[in-house]
LOPA-303894 format. One record per residue (C-alpha): x, y, z. Coordinates in steps of 0.2 Angstrom, whole numbers, padded with zeros to 4 digits, always signed. Each point is the difference from the previous one (the first is absolute). Layout:
XYZ;...
***
This chain:
+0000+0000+0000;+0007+0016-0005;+0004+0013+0013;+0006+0019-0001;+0007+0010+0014;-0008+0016+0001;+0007+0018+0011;-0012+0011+0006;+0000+0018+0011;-0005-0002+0017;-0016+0007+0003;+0000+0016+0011;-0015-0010+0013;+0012-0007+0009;+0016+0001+0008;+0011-0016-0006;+0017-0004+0007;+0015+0005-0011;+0007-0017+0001;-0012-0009-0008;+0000-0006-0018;-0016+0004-0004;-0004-0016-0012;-0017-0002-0012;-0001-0015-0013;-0013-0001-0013;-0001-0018-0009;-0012-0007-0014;-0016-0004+0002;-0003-0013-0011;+0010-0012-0009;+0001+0003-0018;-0002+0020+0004;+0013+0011-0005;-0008+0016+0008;+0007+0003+0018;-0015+0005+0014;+0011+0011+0011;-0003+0011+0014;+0010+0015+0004;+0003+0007+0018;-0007+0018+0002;+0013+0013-0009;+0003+0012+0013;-0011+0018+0001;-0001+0003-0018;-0009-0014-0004;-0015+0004+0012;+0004+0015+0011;+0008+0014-0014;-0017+0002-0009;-0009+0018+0003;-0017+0000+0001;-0005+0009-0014;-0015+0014+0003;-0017-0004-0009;-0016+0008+0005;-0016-0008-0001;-0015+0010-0009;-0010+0008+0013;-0020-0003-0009;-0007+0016+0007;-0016-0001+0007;-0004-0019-0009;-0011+0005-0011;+0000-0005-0020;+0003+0018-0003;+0014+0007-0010;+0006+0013+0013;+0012-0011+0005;+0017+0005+0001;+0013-0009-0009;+0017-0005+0005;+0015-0013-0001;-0005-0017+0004;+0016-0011+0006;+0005-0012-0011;-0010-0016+0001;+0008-0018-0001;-0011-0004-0015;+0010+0011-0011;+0017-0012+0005;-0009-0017+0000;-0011-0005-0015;-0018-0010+0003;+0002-0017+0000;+0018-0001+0005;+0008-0015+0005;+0002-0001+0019;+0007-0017-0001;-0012-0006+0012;+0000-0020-0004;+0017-0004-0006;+0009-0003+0017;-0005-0012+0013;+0002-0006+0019;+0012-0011-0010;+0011+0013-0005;-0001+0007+0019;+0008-0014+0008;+0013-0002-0012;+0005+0019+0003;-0001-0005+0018;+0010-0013-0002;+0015+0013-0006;-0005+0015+0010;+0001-0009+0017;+0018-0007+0001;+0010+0009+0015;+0007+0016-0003;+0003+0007+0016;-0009+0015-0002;-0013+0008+0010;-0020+0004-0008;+0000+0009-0017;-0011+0008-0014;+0003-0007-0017;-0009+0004-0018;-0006-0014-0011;+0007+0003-0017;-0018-0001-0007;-0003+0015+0009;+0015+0013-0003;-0012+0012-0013;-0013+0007+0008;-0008+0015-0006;+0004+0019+0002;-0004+0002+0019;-0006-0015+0006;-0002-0002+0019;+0009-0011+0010;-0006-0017+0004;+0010-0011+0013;-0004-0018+0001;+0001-0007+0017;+0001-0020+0000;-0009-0016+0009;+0008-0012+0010;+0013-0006-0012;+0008+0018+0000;+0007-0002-0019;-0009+0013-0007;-0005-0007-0013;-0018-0003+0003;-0004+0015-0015;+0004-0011-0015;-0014-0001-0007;-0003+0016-0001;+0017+0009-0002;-0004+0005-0018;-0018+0009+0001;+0007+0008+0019;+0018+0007-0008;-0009+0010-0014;-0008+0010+0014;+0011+0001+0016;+0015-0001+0005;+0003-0017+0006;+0010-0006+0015;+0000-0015+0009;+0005-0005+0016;+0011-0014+0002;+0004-0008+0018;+0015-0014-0002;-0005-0015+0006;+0012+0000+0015;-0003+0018+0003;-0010+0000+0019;-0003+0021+0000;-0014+0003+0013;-0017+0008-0005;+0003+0015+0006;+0018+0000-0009;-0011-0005-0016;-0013+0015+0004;+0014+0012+0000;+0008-0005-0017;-0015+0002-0008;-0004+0017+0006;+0017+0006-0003;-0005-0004-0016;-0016+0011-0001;+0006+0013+0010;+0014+0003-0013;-0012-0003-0015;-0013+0014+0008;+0014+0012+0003;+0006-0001-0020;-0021+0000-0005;-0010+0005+0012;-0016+0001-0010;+0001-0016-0006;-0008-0018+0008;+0011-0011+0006;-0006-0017-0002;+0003-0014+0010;-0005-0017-0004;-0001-0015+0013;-0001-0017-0002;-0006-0010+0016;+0014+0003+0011;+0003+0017-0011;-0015+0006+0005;+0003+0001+0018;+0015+0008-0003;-0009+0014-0013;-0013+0004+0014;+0015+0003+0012;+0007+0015-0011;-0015+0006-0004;-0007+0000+0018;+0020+0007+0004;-0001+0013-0013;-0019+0008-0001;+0005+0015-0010;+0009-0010-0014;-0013-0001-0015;+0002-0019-0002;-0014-0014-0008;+0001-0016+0007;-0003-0018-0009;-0003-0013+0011;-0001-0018-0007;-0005-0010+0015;+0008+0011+0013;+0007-0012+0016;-0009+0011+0012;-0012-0013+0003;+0016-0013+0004;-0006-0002+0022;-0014-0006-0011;+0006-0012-0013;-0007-0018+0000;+0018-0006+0000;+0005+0008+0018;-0002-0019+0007;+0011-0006-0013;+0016+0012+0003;+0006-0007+0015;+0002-0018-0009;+0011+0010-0014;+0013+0006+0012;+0002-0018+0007;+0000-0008-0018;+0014-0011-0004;+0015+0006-0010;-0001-0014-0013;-0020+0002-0003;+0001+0016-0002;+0000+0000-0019;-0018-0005+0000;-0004+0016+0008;-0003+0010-0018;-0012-0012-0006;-0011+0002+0016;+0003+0020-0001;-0004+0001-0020;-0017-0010+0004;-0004+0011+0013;+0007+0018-0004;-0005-0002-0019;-0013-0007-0012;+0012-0010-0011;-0013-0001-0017;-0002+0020+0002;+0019-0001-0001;+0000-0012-0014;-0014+0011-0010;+0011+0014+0000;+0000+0004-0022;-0012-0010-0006;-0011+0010-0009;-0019-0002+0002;-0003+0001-0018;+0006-0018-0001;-0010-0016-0002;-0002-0011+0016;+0010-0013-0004;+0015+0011-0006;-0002+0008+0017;+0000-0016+0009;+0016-0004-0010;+0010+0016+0005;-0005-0001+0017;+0005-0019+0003;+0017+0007-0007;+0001+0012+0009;-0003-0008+0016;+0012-0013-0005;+0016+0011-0003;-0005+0009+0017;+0000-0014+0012;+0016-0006-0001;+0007+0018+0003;-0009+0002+0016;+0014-0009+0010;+0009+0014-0002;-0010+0009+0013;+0009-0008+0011;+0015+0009-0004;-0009+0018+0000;-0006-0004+0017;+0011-0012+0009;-0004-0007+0018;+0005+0014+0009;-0003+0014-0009;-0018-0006+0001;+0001+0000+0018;+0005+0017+0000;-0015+0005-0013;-0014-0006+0010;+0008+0010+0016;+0004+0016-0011;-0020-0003-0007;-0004+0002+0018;+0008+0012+0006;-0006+0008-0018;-0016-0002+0003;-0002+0010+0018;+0012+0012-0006;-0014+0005-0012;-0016-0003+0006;+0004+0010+0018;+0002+0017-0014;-0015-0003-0011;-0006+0015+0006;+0014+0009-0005;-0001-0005-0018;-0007+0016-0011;+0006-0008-0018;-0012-0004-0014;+0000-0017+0000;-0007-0016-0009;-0001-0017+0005;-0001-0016-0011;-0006-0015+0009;-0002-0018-0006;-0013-0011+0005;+0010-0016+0000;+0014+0006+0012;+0004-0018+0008;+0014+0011+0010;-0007+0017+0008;-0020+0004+0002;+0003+0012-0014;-0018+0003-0005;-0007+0006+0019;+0019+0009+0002;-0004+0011-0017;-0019+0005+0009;+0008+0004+0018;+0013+0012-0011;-0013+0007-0009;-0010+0005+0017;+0016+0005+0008;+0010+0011-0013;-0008+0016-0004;+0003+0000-0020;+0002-0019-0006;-0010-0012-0013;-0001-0017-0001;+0002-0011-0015;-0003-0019+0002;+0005-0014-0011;-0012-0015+0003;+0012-0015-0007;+0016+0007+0002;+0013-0006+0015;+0011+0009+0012;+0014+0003-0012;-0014+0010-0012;+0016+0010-0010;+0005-0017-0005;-0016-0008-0005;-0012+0003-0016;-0012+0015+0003;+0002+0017-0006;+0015+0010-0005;+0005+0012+0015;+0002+0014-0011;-0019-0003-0004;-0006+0001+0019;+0008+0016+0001;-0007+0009-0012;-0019-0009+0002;+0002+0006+0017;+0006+0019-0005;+0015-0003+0010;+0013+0006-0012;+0004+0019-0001;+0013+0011-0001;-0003+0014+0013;-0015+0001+0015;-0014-0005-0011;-0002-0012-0013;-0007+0008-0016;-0006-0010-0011;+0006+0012-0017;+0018+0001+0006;+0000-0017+0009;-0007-0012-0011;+0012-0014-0006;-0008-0007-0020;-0006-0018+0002;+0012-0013-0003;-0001-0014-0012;-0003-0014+0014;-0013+0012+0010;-0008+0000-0019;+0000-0017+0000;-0006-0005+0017;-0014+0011+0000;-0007-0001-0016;+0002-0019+0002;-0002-0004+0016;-0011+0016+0007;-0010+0003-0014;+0002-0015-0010;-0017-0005+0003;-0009+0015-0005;+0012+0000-0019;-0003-0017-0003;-0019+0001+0002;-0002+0018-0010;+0012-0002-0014;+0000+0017-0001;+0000+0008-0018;+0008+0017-0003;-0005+0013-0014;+0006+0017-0003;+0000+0016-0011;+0012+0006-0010;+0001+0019-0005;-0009-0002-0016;-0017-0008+0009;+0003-0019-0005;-0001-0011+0015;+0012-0015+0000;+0003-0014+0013;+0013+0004+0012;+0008+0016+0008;+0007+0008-0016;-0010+0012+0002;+0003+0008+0016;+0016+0011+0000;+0018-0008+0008;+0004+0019+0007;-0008+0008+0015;-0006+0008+0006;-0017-0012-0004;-0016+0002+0010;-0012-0014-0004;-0018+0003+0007;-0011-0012+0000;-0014-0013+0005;+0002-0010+0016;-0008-0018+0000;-0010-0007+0017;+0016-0003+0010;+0011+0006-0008;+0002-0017-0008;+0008+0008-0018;+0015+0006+0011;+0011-0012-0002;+0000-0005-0017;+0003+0019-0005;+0014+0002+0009;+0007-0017-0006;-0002+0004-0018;+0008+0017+0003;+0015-0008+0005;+0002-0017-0010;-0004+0009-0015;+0009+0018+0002;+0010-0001+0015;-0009+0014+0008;-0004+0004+0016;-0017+0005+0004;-0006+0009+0016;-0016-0001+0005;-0009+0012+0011;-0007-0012+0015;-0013+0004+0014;+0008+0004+0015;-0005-0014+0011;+0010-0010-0010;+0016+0007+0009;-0005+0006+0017;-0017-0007+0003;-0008-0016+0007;+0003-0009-0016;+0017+0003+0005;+0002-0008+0017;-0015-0011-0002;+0013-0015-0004;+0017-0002+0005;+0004-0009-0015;+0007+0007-0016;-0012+0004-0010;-0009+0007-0013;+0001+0019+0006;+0019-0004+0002;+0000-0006-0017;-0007+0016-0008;+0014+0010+0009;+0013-0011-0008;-0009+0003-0016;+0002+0019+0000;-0019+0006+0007;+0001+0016+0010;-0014+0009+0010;-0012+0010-0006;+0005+0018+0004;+0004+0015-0011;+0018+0000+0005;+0003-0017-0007;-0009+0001-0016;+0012+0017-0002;+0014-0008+0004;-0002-0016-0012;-0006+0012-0013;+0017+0010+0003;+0010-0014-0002;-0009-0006-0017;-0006-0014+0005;-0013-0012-0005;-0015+0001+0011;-0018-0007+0003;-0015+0008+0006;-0017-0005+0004;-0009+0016+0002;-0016-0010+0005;+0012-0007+0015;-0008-0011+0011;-0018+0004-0005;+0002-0009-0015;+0009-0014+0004;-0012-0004+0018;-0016+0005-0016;-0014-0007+0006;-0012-0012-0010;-0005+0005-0018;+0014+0013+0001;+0013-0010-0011;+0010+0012-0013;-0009+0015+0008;+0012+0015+0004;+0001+0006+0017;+0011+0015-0003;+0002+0016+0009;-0006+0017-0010;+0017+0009+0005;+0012+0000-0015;+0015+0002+0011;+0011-0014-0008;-0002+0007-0017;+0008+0015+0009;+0015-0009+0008;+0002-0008-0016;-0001+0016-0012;+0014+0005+0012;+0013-0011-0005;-0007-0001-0016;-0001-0020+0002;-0010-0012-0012;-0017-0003+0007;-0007-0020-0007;-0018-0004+0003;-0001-0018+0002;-0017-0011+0003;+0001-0018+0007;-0016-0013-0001;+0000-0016+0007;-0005+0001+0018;-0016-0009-0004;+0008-0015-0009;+0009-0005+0016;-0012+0003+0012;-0018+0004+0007;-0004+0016+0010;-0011-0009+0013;+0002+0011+0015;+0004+0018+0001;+0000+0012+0012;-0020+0003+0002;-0001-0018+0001;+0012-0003+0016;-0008+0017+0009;-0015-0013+0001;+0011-0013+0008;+0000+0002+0021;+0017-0001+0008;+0008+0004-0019;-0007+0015-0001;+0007+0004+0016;+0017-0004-0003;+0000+0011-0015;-0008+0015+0007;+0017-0002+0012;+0007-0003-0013;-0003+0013-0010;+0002+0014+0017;+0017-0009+0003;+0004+0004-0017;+0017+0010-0005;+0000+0019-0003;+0017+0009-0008;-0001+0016+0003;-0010+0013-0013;+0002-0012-0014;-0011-0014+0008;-0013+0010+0011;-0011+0000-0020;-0004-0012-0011;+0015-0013+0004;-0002+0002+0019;-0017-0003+0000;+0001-0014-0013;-0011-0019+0010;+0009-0011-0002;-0005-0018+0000;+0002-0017-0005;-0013-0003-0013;-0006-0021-0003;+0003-0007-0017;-0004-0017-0007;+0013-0006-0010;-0002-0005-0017;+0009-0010-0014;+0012+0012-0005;-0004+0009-0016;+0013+0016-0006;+0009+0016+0005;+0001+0015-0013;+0008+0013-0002;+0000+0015-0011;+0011+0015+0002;-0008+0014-0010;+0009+0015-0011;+0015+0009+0010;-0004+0016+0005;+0013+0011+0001;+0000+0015+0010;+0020+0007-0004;-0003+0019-0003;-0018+0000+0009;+0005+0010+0014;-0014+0011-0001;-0011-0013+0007;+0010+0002+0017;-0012+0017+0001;-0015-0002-0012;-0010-0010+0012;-0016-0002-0014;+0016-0006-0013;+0005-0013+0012;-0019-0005+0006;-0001-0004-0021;+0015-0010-0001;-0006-0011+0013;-0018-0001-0006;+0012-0006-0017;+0008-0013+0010;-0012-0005+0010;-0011-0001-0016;+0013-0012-0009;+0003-0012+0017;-0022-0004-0001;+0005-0003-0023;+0015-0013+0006;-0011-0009+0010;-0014+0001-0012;+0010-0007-0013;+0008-0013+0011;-0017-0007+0005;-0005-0001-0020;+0016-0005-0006;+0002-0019+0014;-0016-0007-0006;+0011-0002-0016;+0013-0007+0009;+0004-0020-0002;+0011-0001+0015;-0011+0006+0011;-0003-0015+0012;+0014-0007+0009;-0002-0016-0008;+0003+0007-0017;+0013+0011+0007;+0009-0018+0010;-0001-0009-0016;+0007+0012-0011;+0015+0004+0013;+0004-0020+0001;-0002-0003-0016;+0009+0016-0008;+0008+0012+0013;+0000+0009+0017;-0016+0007+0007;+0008+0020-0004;+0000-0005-0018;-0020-0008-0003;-0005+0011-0012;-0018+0011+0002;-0011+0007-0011;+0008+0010-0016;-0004+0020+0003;
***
């Protein structure tokens, strides 16, 4: 096996004796492979600390209105403009297999003391990334990021704690090296978050800091956080450890693995969901076969004693923390699974929640303790479904928003919404400038900014399939504007779970206020509104393809501004998929439902003068549909309008009231046409549609019905 020595600059986070050699080996990973997986110890300040925080200000919206008074300045350079959608994160390609065999290299003796190190993978991050530190588990390698190295380097600044196997610092010795290492961070940038990741045992030392260090802007990740340890289910079997023989104690990683792990999450890690069932089954027997054998070497990265000295350090760890709880004033977020054979991760994650005064819970419900290690969800995509990534006080989501990746579009337009593109085949028609209409999204222009109005189905079931055209077939990003309570209402916090309103941030939604619509409009963007909002898509019976729209013409007048593209668009289908059987009349009839609306409804969210009208007032509900056999989505985007040059429509109120009649006007014509246009369609029914794709090609390419 091929071997390379590599040098490296000490990293200024902590004090190393002069003596010592400092010594790193990188080896290949797999036989047969000429490429070299190799980590580089941190390079001394300039590699993290020399960066200037460089000054951006944040549009201030006025009074929230969609009025055109609003004044416009510089908005700070977003991390769209140096990451492209659909970028590869290289979530998938490495394994737990390939984190043993680093461990295997990283932990032979050195002599030296705890250090930070950065992963190769993640050596270019973006202009003025924050800082993230990753603090270990019981095994202390630092390598329990390696799944996720690539998606994490693109936006922080990566550094990784490593404590050598012999290496017996005391907690409070840890606690110190780590907020040397923020202190010096916050004096270089001290309006940037710090972020601080903790696995298990990491997460006890993360509160520590934080709780040590209240003033310190830092956001804490939490996977299964060892504060529940006095509590674990393995507390009888400790003792037995400590007096287990020398000479059995090589079976002790195989009873660790079983319990601190799910080993076919681990094994699942890069198969892709589109494959068959059997192909999957054959990739993952693979998979589990070439991990087995390298599970001895556990043994080496935690040895007899040094496991001994873990389970007191977790301890001592563990009260450490929990008696400054109260102390903690950092944003943090905790990710707890379900099947966490080793710590009562799920009831830890809810006392945490009660006890911390800013935290959120994310629960995994068939992952195992080691959850960074196991098949769920790219990290990268829990921070941003959580709006935990930002680059000053307050996340925005113009400046802060990181472009979907390609895995995030697989696993959620295969996996999240894969049900609801499968069953309405959805067809795409659009305009060209000359008036002739012509399947797929020629017609819609590539250069923002684009504002495309239109109709919004019962549920908004058409979402999904809009945005997934956009980017499969363009590479575009599209924002829609959301209802609020999709980010800081019930729906939120009603599970714990990463879900669909999680989803819809990954995606690129932002909330419905004047500010943001300005903003993306500022930044050319591609963005969707419903002007109908809720109202239409919560319609009530006999309301399908009715507009609900507002009679204030204040987005013709934000767009006329930046002289953006304005793309009327119908969409028909809603009643092909489903039955409207209940709606809101209906469950106002129902005792005890009608109540919990009503509360519901009083409960519901207000933001501020943009929400106290027509959004703020919106009742929302969950309507009852019968399902039916699944017929067709269509979509028709009409004729650009373009309003470059129109300015004058900022100040001629009856000019702008007329442009919106137009567009309004032309959204009821596409859905007229639409509605004309299926019953030509031989595709229609699914079964037609499932045929055909077996028989010819993919369900995106069934043809429809020829415009």
């Amino acid at each position: 096996m091929a071997s390379a020595i590599l040098t490296f600059r000490v990293s200024p986070f902590f004090g190393i004796n002069p003596k010592l050699k400092p010594r790193f080996r990188a080896e290949r990973l797999a036989s047969g492979d000429d490429n070299l997986s190799v980590y580089s110890v941190n390079g001394g300040a300039g590699s993290v600390m020399e960066e200037k925080e460089k000054k951006g200000s944040f549009l201030n919206g006025g009074n929230g209105s969609l009025k055109p008074r609003i004044e416009q300045k510089m908005v700070k350079k977003r991390v769209c403009e140096e990451l492209e959608v659909l970028w590869d994160d290289g979530y998938g390609t490495k394994t737990v297999k390939d984190y043993l065999i680093a461990a295997e290299e990283m932990i032979k003796p050195d002599g030296g003391p705890p250090r930070w190190f950065c992963p190769v993978e993640c050596c270019q991050p973006i202009n003025d990334s924050p800082l993230l530190l990753f603090l270990p588990g019981l095994d202390g390698v630092g390598m329990g990021l390696i799944l996720h190295h690539k998606a994490l380097g693109k936006v922080f600044k990566v550094q990784c704690l490593h404590i050598p196997v012999q290496d017996r610092t005391p907690f409070e010795g840890l606690v110190k090296l780590v907020e040397e290492a923020i202190r010096l961070e916050h004096t270089s940038r001290p309006n940037t978050p710090i972020y601080l990741v903790g696995d298990s045992f990491g997460g006890c030392l993360a509160l520590a800091v934080a709780a040590r260090n209240p003033t310190i802007d830092l956001v804490l990740i939490l996977a299964n956080p060892a504060t529940s340890f006095g509590r674990s289910q393995l507390q009888p079997l400790f003792p037995i450890l400590e007096a287990f023989p020398d000479g059995l104690h090589v079976t002790i990683p195989y009873l660790l693995s079983l319990v601190m792990g799910e080993p076919v999450k681990m094994a699942t890690v890069g198969i892709e969901g589109r494959l068959s069932p059997m192909q999957k089954i054959e990739q993952l027997s693979g998979n589990l076969t070439a991990l087995l054998p390298l599970l001895s070497g556990m043994a080496n990265i935690i040895p007899k004693e040094t496991l001994v000295w873990k389970l007191k350090l977790l301890k001592t760890a563990s009260a450490y923390t929990n008696s400054r709880l109260h102390a903690v004033k950092a944003e943090v977020l905790v990710l707890a699974s379900d099947k966490d054979n080793m710590l009562p991760s799920q009831d830890e994650a809810q006392r945490l929640m009660n006890s911390l005064s800013n935290c959120k819970v994310r629960r995994f419900k068939d992952n195992g303790h080691t959850l960074l290690l196991e098949d769920s969800l790219n990290l990268l995509t829990i921070i941003k479904g959580t709006c935990k990534y930002r680059h000053s006080k307050k996340h925005d989501f113009i400046a802060d928003f990181v472009p979907p990746s390609m895995s995030e579009f697989k696993y959620a337009f295969d996996e999240v919404a894969g049900y609801i593109r499968f069953a309405s085949g959805s067809a795409m028609f659009s305009t060209m400038e000359d008036g002739k209409i012509v399947q797929g999204l020629a017609g819609v222009p590539n250069e923002g900014p684009v504002l495309l109005v239109g109709y919004h189905m019962l549920m908004g079931l058409e979402l999904s399939c809009l945005i997934e055209a956009f980017l499969r077939e363009k590479k575009i990003m599209v924002r829609g504007i959301a209802h609020p309570e999709l980010f800081w209402g019930k729906l939120q916090s009603s599970s714990n779970e990463f879900a669909f309103s999680d989803w819809v941030k990954v995606m690129g939604a932002l909330p419905v206020t004047a500010n943001y619509l300005f903003k993306a409009l500022s930044t050319k963007s591609h963005v969707l509104l419903y002007p109908g909002g809720a109202r239409e898509a919560l319609h009530y019976k006999g309301e399908e393809y009715k507009l609900f729209w507002p009679e204030q013409p204040e987005f013709v007048r934000m767009a006329a501004r930046f002289g953006a593209t304005i793309v009327p668009f119908g969409t028909v289908g809603e009643d092909d998929i489903a039955e409207l059987v209940l709606d809101y009349n209906d469950w106002m009839k129902i005792p005890v439902i009608n109540e919990r609306i009503k509360e519901s409804i009083r409960d519901g969210i207000r933001i501020r003068d943009e929400t106290d009208g027509e959004v703020g007032n919106q009742q929302l509900f969950i309507p009852g549909m019968l399902p039916k056999i699944p017929g067709r989505f269509y979509y028709l985007f009409g004729k650009p309008i373009k309003l470059k040059g129109r300015e004058d429509l900022t100040k001629n109120r009856e000019d702008a009231n007329d442009l919106y009649l137009q567009v309004k006007s032309e959204v009821e014509r596409c859905i007229d046409y639409l509605l004309k246009k299926r019953e030509e369609d031989p595709y229609r029914s699914i079964i037609d549609r499932t045929i055909y794709g077996a028989l010819y090609s993919s369900v995106d390419q069934v043809p429809a019905f020829k415009p």
